[in-house]
N, C-alpha and C positions, 0 to 999 in steps of 0.2 A: 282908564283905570281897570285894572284887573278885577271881576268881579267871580264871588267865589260863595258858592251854594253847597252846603252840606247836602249828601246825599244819602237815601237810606234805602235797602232791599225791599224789591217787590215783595219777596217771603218773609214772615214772623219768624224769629230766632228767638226761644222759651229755654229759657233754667226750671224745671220742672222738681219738686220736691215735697215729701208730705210731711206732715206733722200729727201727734197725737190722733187728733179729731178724724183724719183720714182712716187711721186705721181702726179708728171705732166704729167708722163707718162702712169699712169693711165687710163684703156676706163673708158669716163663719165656713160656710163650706168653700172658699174659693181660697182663704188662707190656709186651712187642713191639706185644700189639694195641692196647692203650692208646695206647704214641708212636705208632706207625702212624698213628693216629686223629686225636690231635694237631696233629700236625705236618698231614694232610691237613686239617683245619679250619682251620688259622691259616694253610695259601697261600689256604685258600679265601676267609678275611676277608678279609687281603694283599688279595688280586686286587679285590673288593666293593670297597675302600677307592679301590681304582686309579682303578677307574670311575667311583666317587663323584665324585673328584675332576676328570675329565674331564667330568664333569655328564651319564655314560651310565645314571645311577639314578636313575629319576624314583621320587622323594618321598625316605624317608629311608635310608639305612644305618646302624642301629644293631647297631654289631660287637660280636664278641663276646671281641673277640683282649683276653688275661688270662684267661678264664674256659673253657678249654675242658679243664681239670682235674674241675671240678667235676659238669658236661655227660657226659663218659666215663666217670668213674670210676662215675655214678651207674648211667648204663644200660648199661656194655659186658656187664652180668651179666644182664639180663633176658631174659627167654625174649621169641621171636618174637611169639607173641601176647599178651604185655602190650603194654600202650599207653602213650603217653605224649600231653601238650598241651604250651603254650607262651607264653609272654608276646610281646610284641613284641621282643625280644632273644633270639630262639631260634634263628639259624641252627644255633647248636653243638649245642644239644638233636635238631633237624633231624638235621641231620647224623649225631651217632652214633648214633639209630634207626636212621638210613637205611643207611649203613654198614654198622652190626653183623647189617641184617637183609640186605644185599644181598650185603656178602662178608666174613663170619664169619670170626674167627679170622687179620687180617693179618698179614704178617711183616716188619718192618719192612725188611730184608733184601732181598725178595722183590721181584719185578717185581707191581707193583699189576694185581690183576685187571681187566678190560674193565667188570665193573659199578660198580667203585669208578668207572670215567670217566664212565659213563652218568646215575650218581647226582649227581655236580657237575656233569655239565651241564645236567641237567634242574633242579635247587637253582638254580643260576647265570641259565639264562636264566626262570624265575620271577622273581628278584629283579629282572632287567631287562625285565618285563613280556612275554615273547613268547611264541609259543603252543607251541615246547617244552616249555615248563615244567610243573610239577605241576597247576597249576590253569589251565593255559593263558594265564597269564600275567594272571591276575585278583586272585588273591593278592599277590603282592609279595611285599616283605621280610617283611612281618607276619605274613601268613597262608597258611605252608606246611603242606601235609595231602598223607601219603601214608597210605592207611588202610590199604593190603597189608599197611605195616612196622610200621605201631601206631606213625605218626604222626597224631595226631589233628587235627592244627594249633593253630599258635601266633594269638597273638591279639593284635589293637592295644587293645583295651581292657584298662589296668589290674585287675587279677585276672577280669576278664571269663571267663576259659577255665576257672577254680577249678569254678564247678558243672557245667561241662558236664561235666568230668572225673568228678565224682561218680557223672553217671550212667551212663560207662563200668565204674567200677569197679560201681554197682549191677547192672548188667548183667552182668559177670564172678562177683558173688556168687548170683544169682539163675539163670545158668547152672550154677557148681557146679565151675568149673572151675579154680578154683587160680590164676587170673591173677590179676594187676595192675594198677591203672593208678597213672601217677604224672601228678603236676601241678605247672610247673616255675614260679616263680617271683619276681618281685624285692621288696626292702626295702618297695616303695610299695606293693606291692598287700598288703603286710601287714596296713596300716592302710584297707584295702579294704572296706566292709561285707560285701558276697559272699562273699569271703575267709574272712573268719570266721563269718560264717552256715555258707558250709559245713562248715570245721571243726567246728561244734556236731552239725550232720545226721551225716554223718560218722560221726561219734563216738557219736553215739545209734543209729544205725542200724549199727555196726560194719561199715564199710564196707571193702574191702581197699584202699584210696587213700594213697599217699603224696603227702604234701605238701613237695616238696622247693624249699627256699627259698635264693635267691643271695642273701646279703647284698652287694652290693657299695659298701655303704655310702653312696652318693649317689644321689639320686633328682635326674634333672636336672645341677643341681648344687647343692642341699639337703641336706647332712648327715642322716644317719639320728636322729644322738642330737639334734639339733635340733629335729625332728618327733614324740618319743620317748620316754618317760624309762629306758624299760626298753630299748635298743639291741639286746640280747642277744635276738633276734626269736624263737629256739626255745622262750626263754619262756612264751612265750603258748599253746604246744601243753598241756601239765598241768594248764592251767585249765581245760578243755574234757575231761579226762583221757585227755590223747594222748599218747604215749611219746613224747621225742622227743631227737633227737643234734644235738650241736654239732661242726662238724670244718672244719678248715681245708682250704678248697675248692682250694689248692692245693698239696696232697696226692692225688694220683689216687687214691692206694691206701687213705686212710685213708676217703676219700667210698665207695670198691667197698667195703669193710668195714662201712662205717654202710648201706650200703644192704642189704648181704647181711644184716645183722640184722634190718632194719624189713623187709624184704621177706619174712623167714621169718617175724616177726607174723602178717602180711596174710597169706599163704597160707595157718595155720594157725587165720584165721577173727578175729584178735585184735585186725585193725583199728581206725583208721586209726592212722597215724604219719609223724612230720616230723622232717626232717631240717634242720638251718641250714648252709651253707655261708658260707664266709667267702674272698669272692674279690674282685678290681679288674678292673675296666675297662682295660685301657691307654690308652684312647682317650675322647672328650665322648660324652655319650651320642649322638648323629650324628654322621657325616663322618669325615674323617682326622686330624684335629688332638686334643692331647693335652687332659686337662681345665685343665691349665696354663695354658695361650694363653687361657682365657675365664677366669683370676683364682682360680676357685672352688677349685682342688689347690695345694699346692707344689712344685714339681718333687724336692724331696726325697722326698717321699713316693711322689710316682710312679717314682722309680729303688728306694726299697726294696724296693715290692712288683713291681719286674722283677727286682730280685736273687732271689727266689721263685718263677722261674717255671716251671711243672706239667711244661713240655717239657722242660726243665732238670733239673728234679729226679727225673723219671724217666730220663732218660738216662744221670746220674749212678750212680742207680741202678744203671741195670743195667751200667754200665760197673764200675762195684766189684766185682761179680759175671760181670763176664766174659761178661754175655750177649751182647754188643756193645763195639764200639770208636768213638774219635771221629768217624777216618774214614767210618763206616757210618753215624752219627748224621747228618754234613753229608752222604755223599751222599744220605739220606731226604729230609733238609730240601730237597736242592737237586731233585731228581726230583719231589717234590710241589709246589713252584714251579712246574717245565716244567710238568709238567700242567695247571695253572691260567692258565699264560700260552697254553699249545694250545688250551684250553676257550674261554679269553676269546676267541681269534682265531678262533675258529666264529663264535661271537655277533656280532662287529663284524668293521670293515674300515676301512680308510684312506679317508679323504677331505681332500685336502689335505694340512695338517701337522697333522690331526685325527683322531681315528676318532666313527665313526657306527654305529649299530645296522643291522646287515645289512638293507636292506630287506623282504626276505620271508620275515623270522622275524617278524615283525609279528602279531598273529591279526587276522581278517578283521572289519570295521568291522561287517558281520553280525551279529556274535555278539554284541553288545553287551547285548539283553535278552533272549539263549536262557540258559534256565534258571532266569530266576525263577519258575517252577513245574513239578510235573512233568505231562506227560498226565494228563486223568483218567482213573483203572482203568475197563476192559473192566467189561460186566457178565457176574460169575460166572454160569456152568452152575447152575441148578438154586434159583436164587434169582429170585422172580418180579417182577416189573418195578410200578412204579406204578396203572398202567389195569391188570393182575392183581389187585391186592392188593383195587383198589375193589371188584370182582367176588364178593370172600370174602365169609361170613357176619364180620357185626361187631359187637362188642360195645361199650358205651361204660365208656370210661377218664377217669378224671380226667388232665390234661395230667403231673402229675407221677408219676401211677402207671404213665402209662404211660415217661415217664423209669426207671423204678425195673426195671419188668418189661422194659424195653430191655435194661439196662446187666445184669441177670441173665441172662437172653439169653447175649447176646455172649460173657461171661465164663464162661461155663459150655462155649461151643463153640467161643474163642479164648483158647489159654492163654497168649499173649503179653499181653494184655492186663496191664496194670498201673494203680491208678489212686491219687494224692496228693490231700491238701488237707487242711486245717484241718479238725478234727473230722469227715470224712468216713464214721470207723468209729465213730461215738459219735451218739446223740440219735435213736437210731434213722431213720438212713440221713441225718445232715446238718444242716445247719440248716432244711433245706426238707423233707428227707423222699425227697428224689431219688437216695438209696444204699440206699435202705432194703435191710437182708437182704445185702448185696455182702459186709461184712467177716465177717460168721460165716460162709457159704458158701464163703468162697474165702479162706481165712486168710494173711497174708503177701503179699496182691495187694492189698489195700486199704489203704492208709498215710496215718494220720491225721499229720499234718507240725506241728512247732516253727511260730511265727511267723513265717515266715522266705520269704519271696514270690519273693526273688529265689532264694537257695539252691533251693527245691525244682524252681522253674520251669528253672531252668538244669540242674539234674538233670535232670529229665524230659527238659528238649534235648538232653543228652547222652545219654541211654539211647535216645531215636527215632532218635540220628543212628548210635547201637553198631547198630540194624538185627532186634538177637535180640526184642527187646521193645518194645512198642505204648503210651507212655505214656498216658492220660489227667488231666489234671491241673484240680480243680477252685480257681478264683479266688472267693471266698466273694461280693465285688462285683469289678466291672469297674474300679473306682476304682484298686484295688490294682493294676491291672499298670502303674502307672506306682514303684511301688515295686522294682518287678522288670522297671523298661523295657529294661532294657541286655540281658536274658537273653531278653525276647519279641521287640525289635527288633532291634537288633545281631548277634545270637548266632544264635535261632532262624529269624527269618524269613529273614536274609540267608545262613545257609551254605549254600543249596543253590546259587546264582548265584555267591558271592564265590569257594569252591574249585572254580572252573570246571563247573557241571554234574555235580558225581557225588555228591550226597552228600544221599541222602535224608530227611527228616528228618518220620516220622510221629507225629503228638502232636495232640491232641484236646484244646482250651481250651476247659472250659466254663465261663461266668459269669451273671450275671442281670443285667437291668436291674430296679432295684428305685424307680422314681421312685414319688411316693405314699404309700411307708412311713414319711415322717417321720423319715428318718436321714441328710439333709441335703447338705451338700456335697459328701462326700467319700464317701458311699457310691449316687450315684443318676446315674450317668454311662451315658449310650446309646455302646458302643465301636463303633459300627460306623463311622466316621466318622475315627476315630483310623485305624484298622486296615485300612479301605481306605485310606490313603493309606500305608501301609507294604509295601513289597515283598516275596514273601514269601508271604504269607496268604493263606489264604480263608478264606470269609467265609457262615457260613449261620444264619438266621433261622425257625427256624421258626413259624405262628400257630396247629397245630392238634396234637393228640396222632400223626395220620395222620402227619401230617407231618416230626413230629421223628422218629419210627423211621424211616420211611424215609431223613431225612435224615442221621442220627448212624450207619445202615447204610455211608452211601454215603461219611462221612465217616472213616471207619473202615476203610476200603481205599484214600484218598486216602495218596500217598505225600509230601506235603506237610503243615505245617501249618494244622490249621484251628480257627477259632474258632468255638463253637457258642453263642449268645447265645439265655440264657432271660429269660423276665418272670415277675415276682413273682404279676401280674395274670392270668395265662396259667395257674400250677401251679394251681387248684381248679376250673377250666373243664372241660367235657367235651368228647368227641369221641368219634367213632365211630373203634375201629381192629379192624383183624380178629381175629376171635376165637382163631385158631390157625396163625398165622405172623405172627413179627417177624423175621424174615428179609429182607424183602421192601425194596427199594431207590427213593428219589425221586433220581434223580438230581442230581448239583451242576449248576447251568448251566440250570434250567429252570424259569423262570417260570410263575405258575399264573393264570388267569382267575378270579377266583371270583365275577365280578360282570358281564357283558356290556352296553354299553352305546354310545350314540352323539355323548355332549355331548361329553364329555373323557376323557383317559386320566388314572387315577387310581394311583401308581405308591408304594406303602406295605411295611411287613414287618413284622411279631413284632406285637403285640398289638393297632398301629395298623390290623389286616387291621379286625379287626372292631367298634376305633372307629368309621374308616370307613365299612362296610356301613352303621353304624347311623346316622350322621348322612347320607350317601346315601337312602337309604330315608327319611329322616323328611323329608327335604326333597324325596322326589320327583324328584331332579335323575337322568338317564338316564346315570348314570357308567359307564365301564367300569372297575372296579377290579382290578388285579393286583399278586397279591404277588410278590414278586423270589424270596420264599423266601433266593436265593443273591444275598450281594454284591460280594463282591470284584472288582476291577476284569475280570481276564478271565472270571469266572462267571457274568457278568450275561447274561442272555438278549436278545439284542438283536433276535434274530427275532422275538418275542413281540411286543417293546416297540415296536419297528417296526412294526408291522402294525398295529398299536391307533392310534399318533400316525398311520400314513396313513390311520385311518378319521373319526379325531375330531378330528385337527388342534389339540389343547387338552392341555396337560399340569397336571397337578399333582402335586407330590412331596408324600406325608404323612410326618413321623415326630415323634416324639415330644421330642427331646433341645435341649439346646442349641445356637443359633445356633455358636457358637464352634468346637464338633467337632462340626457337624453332616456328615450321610452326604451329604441333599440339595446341597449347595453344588457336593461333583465329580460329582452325578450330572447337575445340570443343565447343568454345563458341557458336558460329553460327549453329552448328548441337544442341545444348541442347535449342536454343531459338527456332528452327523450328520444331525439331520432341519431345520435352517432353515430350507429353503424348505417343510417341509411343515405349519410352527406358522405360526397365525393370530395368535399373540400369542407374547409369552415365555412361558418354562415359570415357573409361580406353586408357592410355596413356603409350607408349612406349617413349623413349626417351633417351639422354645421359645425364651428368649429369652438375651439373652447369660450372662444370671448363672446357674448352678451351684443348681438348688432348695436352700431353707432348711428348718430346721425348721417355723417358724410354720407353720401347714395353709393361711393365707391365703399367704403368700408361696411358699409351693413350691410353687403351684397356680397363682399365677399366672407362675412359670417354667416350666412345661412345657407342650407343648400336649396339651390334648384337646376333647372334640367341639365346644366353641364356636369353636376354634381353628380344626379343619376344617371345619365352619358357612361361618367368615369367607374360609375360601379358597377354599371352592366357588361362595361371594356375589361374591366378587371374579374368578374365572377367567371365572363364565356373566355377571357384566356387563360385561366387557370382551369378549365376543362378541356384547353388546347384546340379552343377555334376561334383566334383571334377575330374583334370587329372589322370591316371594310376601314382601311384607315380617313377614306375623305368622308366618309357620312360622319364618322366620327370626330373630326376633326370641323367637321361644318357647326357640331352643336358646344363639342368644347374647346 
C-alpha cells in the first residue's frame, strides 16, 4: 500500500499584520520619521515625474510614488552600516538609506535639516545626468550608490544586484560584525535565475542577507499570476529553507515589524530571510501617466489601492493618537513640495516658455572614459621586481605547482584573501591540482560553491566591491562565464566607471583554456578575445611558472578586476622560479621578448609562446617573438610592440582560439591604425577557425590552431616579403 505523509518546510512561512494596539504601541518618534520620509520621497518622485514630462530625464523615470511604505518601513530601523542594493525602481530605497543615514530621527514638524536638502539634490541632479550627482551623473535613475550610507546601488538589470548583495553580506559575516545587507526587489526578478541561485548560496552559506521583495504585481504590464502559478512570491523562500513574512507593504509599521524580526535572524547568525511586500505602483512603469492609459489596469483598481495609501495611513495613525494634526500633516506635505520645486530650480532654468538643464551642471565631455580602470599599484617596499627575482637561485616547478605554492603563499600572508568555485576544497586542490593544500590550511577561506556561476561570481563582485575582502573566484572553463555574463560584464567589469569612478572592485578570475581535451564545444573557449573587448578588465596571460607568480602577485594588488587565463597544456610543464621568494612581482603592462629577431614581429601569449618558439626554430625563420603576457586593451605594452614593428616592419598575431572571439582581430586593428606607415605588408593572422572544437580528435584539431597553423603564417608573412620558406622544412611541419 501506498503510504503517504504530508510534508511541511524546514522554514516558517508568517502572514504578518498589525492592528490598533500595534500602532499604539508604536515610539512616536519612529512614526514622525517614517511620514517625514514619506512624504519627502513622494515630492521627490512628484518633481522626477515633472521633469520627465518636460523631457528633462533622459532615458527612463521609473517612480516609485505607491510604494514608499514598503522602502521605509523596511530600512528606517537599520543601523548605519548595514547596506542595502536596488533594482531599477529604487529611488525610494535610495532615498531612505540616504535620509535615515544623512538625518536620523526627522520630525515631521520640524524645519527639514540642510542635509536632508543636500541629499535631494545630489539623488535629483543624478537622475538628470549632471555631475552633482552621486555618480557624477553616470548612474541615472538606475544606478544610484552612495557607499558612506550603505547604499550600495540599485541596478537596471532585473535581479542583476541579488548576488552582489550576497557578497556584501559575506563580507559583514566574515567580518563578524553583526551587520546586514538587504537586497530590494520586484515580482520579475523573482523568477530571475540569479535570484534564486542566490537564495540557495545564501542559504547554504547562512548568510545575514535579506531578501526583501515588492510585489507590485505587474511586471511591465504582465500580471504576476500570469507568469506564475504560485503569485504568493514569499513562497518560494522555505524551499530553499528560508524564513520568510508576508506583509502588506502598505503598512509602514507592519513591513518595520517584519523587518525588525528577520533582521534579528541575520544578526544572530540564522540567516538568510525574505520578506514579501505587497505594494502598487501608482504610476506605468515609466513616465507620468497611470497604468490605465496603456489598457493593462482598471481604474478601479487603481483608486483602491490609492484608498491604502502608506502616507495616509500613517498620518491617520498618528492623528488618532494625537501625535499630530491635519494641519501639520498638509503643511509637511506642502514644505516638502517647496523643496523639490527650490531643488528642481538649481538644476534647470527658463528658456523661452520651456526650462533647460542649467548649462554648467553638465559634467565635462572629458570624463567620458576616466574610470574604466584604476591606476596600476605602485610597486611595494620590500617586494623584489622582475630582473631581481631572475638573479635568485631557482628551482624548477611544474606550471601548476607552482600555481598551488602561489596561492598558499599569498594566503598565508593576506588574510583578505578569499577564494570560490566548484569543488575547489575537494580532489585534492581542484580539478587540476591548482588548490592543492589552500582548504585545510586556511579553513572557511576556500569555498567549494553549488553550481551556480552566476550567483557565486556576482558574490565575489559584491564582496571586492565591500573593499574588506580580496575575492578570488575559480571558473572550472572559461565557457561558463557566459552562464554568469551579467555578473562578469554588467555588474563587475562596469561598476567601477558606471558609479562615476569610486568604487573599486578587486577580484581575481581564474579559468583555463582547455582546447585539446576532447570536451568540445562548450568547455575549450580562448576568453581573452571576449574580455578584451569588455570595459572593465584586465587581462593577464601567462606562458611560464616565472611568470604567473609574478604575474597573479601583481594581479592581486590591482584594484580592478582581472582575469587570470591558464592552459591545460601549460599545468605539467616546467619552469625555473626562485627557490625562496614568491613574493616577487611581473608587472601588468609589460611585455616580454623571449625570442629576438629581424624578419617579423611575432606577437603571441599563454601556451602559443612556446608553440611558436618551436615552429620558429624548426623553420629557421629569424622571428622576434614576444609574449604580451598582459592583454587588456590599456595593459598592452606598446612600447615593446613598437619598437619590434619599427625593426621588422612584419607582423604576426599567433593564438590559438577561434576566429569568432578571437583576441587577434582588435589587436590588429589597433596595431594597423598606429604603426601603418611602418608595415611592409598587413598584419597576418593565425588563428582557429570559425566553429567552436568538437569532440571527434579529428575535428577539434582541425578547429584550432597549432604549429602547422603557425608554419602557414610564417610561410605566408616571409612570402609576401618575397622570401619564400624552404619548401621540405615547411612541408615537414604542415
Amino acid at each position: 500500500m501506498v503510504t503517504r505523509t504530508t510534508l511541511s518546510a524546514a522554514a516558517p512561512w508568517t502572514r504578518l499584520a498589525t492592528g490598533p494596539e500595534d500602532w499604539d504601541a508604536a515610539d512616536p518618534a519612529l512614526l514622525g520619521t517614517m511620514l517625514a520620509q514619506m512624504h519627502l520621497i513622494r515630492a521627490f518622485e512628484e518633481e522626477v515625474l515633472v521633469l520627465a514630462g518636460e523631457g528633462l530625464v533622459h532615458g527612463p523615470a521609473h517612480s516609485s510614488i505607491g510604494q514608499e511604505g514598503g522602502a521605509v518601513g523596511s530600512i528606517v530601523g537599520l543601523r548605519p552600516s548595514d547596506q542595502i542594493n536596488g533594482s531599477h525602481r529604487g529611488h525610494h530605497q535610495f532615498l531612505a538609506k540616504a535620509l535615515a543615514y544623512a538625518a536620523p530621527g526627522l520630525d515631521p514638524t520640524g524645519a527639514l535639516p540642510e542635509t536632508v536638502d543636500r541629499v535631494l539634490y545630489r539623488t535629483l541632479a543624478e537622475i538628470l545626468g549632471l555631475e552633482p550627482g552621486f555618480g557624477h551623473g553616470r548612474g541615472g535613475s538606475m544606478h544610484l550608490r552612495w557607499a558612506e550610507a550603505g547604499a550600495l546601488g540599485t541596478n537596471a538589470i532585473v535581479g542583476g544586484g541579488v548576488p552582489l548583495a550576497a557578497g556584501a553580506a559575506m563580507a559583514h559575516k566574515l567580518a563578524g560584525t553583526g551587520d546586514i545587507a538587504v537586497t530590494c526587489f520586484g515580482d520579475g526578478a523573482m523568477n530571475i535565475g540569479a535570484t534564486l541561485e542566490t537564495m540557495n548560496l545564501a542559504a547554504a552559506w547562512s548568510l545575514p542577507l535579506l531578501f526583501f521583495v515588492e510585489n507590485n504585481f505587474y511586471a511591465v504590464a504582465t500580471r504576476v499570476d500570469e507568469v506564475t502559478r504560485e503569485a504568493r512570491l514569499s513562497g518560494r523562500a522555505p524551499g530553499f529553507g528560508i524564513p520568510a513574512w508576508r506583509v502588506d507593504g502598505m503598512d509602514p509599521l507592519a513591513v518595520h515589524l517584519a523587518t525588525e524580526e528577520a533582521a534579528a535572524l541575520l544578526r544572530a547568525g540564522r540567516g538568510p530571510a525574505l520578506i514579501e511586500v505587497e505594494v502598487y505602483r501608482y504610476f506605468h512603469q515609466n513616465g507620468p501617466f497611470p497604468g490605465s492609459a496603456f489598457g493593462y489596469r482598471p481604474k478601479e483598481e487603481e483608486a483602491a489601492w490609492r484608498a491604502r495609501d502608506p502616507l495616509k495611513r500613517t498620518a491617520d495613525e498618528m492623528i488618532r493618537r494625537k501625535l499630530i494634526d491635519e494641519a501639520a500633516v498638509a503643511d509637511l506635505r506642502d514644505r516638502c513640495e517647496a523643496l523639490m520645486r527650490d531643488i528642481a530650480g538649481r538644476l534647470v532654468e527658463p528658456e523661452g516658455n520651456r526650462r533647460r538643464i542649467r548649462p554648467g551642471l553638465w559634467p565635462d565631455k572629458a570624463f567620458v572614459d576616466v574610470g574604466i580602470r584604476a591606476p596600476l599599484p605602485a610597486h611595494p617596499p620590500g617586494r623584489r621586481t622582475e630582473e631581481e627575482a631572475r638573479g635568485l637561485p631557482m628551482a624548477e616547478r611544474r606550471f601548476v605547482d607552482a600555481i598551488a605554492d602561489l596561492l598558499n603563499r599569498r594566503f598565508a600572508t593576506e588574510p583578505s584573501l578569499v577564494l570560490m568555485g566548484e569543488d575547489v576544497h575537494r580532489l585534492k586542490g581542484g580539478t587540476n591540482g591548482a588548490t592543492r593544500g589552500l582548504a585545510d590550511a586556511h579553513p572557511g577561506r576556500v569555498l567549494g560553491t553549488p553550481i551556480s556561476e552566476g550567483a557565486f561570481t556576482g558574490l565575489a563582485g559584491g564582496l571586492a566591491i565591500d573593499g574588506r575582502y580580496r575575492p578570488i573566484v575559480e571558473l572550472m572553463y572559461p565557457d561558463f562565464m557566459w552562464v554568469a555574463a551579467d555578473q562578469v560584464f554588467n555588474q563587475i567589469g562596469k561598476a567601477r566607471h558606471m558609479f562615476g569612478d569610486d568604487t573599486d572592485v578587486p577580484l581575481v578570475l581564474r579559468t583555463k583554456i582547455a582546447m585539446g581535451t576532447g570536451y568540445g564545444s562548450q568547455h575549450s573557449l580562448d576568453p581573452a578575445g571576449v574580455f578584451a573587448t569588455a570595459p572593465g578588465w584586465r587581462i593577464v596571460a601567462p606562458a611560464t611558472p616565472f611568470d604567473y607568480v609574478g604575474l597573479m602577485n601583481a594581479a592581486l594588488l590591482c584594484r580592478d578586476p582581472v582575469l587570470v587565463i591558464e592552459h591545460v597544456d601549460l599545468y605539467q610543464m616546467t619552469g625555473a622560479v626562485p627557490a625562496d621568494d614568491l613574493d616577487y612581482l611581473v608587472p601588468l603592462g609589460r611585455a616580454r621578448i623571449v625570442r629576438p629577431g629581424t624578419e617579423m614581429t611575432v606577437l603571441t601569449y599563454s601556451a602559443m609562446v612556446h608553440r611558436t618558439l618551436e615552429t620558429v626554430d624548426a623553420l629557421g625563420v629569424d622571428a622576434e617573438v614576444i609574449d604580451l603576457r598582459t592583454l587588456d586593451r590599456l595593459s598592452l605594452d606598446w612600447e615593446t610592440i613598437g619598437a619590434s614593428i619599427r625593426r621588422t616592419h612584419n607582423v604576426l598575431i599567433v593564438e590559438q582560439g577561434a576566429r569568432g572571439t578571437s583576441y587577434g582581430g582588435m589587436l590588429a586593428d589597433e596595431i594597423q591604425r598606429r604603426y601603418l606607415d611602418w608595415l611592409d605588408q598587413p598584419v597576418q593572422r593565425v588563428h582557429g577557425r570559425e566553429a567552436s572544437p568538437t569532440i571527434s580528435r579529428v575535428l577539434e584539431r582541425a578547429a584550432f590552431a597549432g604549429p602547422a597553423e603557425i608554419a602557414a603564417g610564417l610561410a605566408l608573412t616571409m612570402a609576401e616579403k618575397g622570401r619564400p620558406l624552404d619548401a621540405a622544412a615547411l612541408g615537414a611541419l604542415v
